[in-house]
N, C-alpha and C positions, 0 to 999 in steps of 0.2 A: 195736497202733496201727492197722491197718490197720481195724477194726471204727471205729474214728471216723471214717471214711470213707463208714459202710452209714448214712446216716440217716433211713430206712424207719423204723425202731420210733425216730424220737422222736415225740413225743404231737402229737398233728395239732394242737392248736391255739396248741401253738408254731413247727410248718410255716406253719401260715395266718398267723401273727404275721408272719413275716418274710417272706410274699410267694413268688413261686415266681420261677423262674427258675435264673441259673446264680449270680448274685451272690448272693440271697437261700442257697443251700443252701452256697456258700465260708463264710458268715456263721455259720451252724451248724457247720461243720466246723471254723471254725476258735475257736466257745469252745469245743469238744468237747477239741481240741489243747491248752487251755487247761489245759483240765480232766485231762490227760493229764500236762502237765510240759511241754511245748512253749514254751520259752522266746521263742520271734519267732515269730510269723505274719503274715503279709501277705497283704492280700485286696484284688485290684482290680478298680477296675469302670471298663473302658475308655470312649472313645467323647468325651469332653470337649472336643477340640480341634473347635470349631463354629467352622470358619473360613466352612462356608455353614450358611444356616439355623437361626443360632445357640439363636433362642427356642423354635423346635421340637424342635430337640435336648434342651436343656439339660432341658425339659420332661420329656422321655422320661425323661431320666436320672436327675433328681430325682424322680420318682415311686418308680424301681427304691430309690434312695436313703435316700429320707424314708420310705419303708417298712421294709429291714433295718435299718438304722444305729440306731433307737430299739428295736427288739427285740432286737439286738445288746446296748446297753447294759444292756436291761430283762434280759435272759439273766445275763450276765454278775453283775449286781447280785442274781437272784435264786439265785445259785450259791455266791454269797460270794466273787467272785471280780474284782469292779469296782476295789477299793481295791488290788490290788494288780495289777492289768495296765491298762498303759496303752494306750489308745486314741484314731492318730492319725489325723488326713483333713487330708492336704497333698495339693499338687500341685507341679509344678515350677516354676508361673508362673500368675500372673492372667491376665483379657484385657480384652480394652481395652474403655472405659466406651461408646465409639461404637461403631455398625456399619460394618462396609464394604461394598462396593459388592455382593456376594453375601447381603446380611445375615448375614452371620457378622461374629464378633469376634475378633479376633489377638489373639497372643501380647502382654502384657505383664507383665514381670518387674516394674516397679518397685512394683507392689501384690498384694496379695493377703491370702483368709485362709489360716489354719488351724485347725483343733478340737481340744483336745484332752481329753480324759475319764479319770476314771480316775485309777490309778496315783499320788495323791495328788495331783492337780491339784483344787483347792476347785471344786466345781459352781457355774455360776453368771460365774463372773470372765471380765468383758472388761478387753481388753490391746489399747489403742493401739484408733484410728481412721484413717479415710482422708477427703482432702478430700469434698466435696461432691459432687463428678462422679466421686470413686473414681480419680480421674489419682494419685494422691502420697499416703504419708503424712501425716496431719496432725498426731497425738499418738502420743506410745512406738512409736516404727518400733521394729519386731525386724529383725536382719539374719538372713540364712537360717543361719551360725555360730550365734548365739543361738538358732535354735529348734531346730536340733543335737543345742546342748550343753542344752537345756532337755527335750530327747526323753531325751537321755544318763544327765542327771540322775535321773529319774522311773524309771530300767531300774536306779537304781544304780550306776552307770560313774561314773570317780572322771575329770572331765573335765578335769584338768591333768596327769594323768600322761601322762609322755611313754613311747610306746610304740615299735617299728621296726616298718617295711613291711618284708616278706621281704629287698626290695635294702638294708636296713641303714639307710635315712633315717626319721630321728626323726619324729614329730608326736603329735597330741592327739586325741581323737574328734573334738572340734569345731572342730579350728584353733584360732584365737583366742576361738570364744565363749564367752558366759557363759550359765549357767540362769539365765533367770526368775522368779527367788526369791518374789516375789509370787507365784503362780502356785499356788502350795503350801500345805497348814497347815489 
């Protein structure tokens, strides 16, 4: 395991694909993991909370972004390995449609997206919209249980069985939600 870590000899123009930096090479390393048996990976690319400066930030961010995250998929898919791992980009929370007085934008839970790829989610499907100014859902709100139990789902996790936490109290992956059956197929 430890050689999917040295990724020197992958072929430069799938280095150049995903960009340099520390995000771009977690990206590599982790369809490497992939390609290993590595059942979970998680790869983060900090830096999102733009309570000042939000459009300069965000900017930064999505540049690092919008560069691995499409190599990442293109990897994945040209490995044979797309349809069966799934690939999430959540966050904890939106932010809010105005600036404030720093030009940054706060925390807002009551919206937001998520992506998800892969893992038998059909390419392509939008799920739910937000009003006009992004304040509210406006069609198919997910609650954060549903896309859970919609992550849950896609990994194989049988999300009604009830399991125990170590102190003995019952639950479910998702709590109460439901996978996103559309979502799939």
């Amino acid at each position: 395991l430890k050689s999917k870590f040295y990724i020197a000899d992958e072929p430069e123009e799938v280095k150049k694909a995903y960009g340099s930096g520390r995000f771009a090479e977690s990206c590599i390393i982790a369809r490497r993991l992939i390609e290993a048996g590595v059942a979970c990976v998680e790869v983060v690319l900090g830096g999102w909370d733009t309570h000042d400066d939000n459009a300069e930030r965000v900017a930064e961010r999505c540049a690092i972004l919008d560069r691995a995250l499409p190599a990442l998929l293109a990897d994945l898919e040209r490995h044979g390995l797309l349809a069966t791992t799934l690939v999430a980009l959540v966050s904890e929370f939106g932010r809010t449609p105005q600036y404030n007085q720093r030009d940054g934008r706060d925390h807002h839970p009551k919206c937001f997206s998520a992506l998800l790829a892969g893992g038998g989610v059909r390419g392509g499907t939008v799920h739910g919209a937000s009003d006009e100014d992004g304040v509210a859902p406006a069609r198919d709100p997910v609650e954060v249980p549903d896309l859970n139990a919609t992550i849950a789902h896609a990994l194989g996790c049988d999300t009604t069985q009830v399991v125990k936490a170590p102190d003995g109290r019952p639950f479910t992956v998702a709590d109460r939600g439901r996978p996103l059956a559309g979502l799939f197929g």
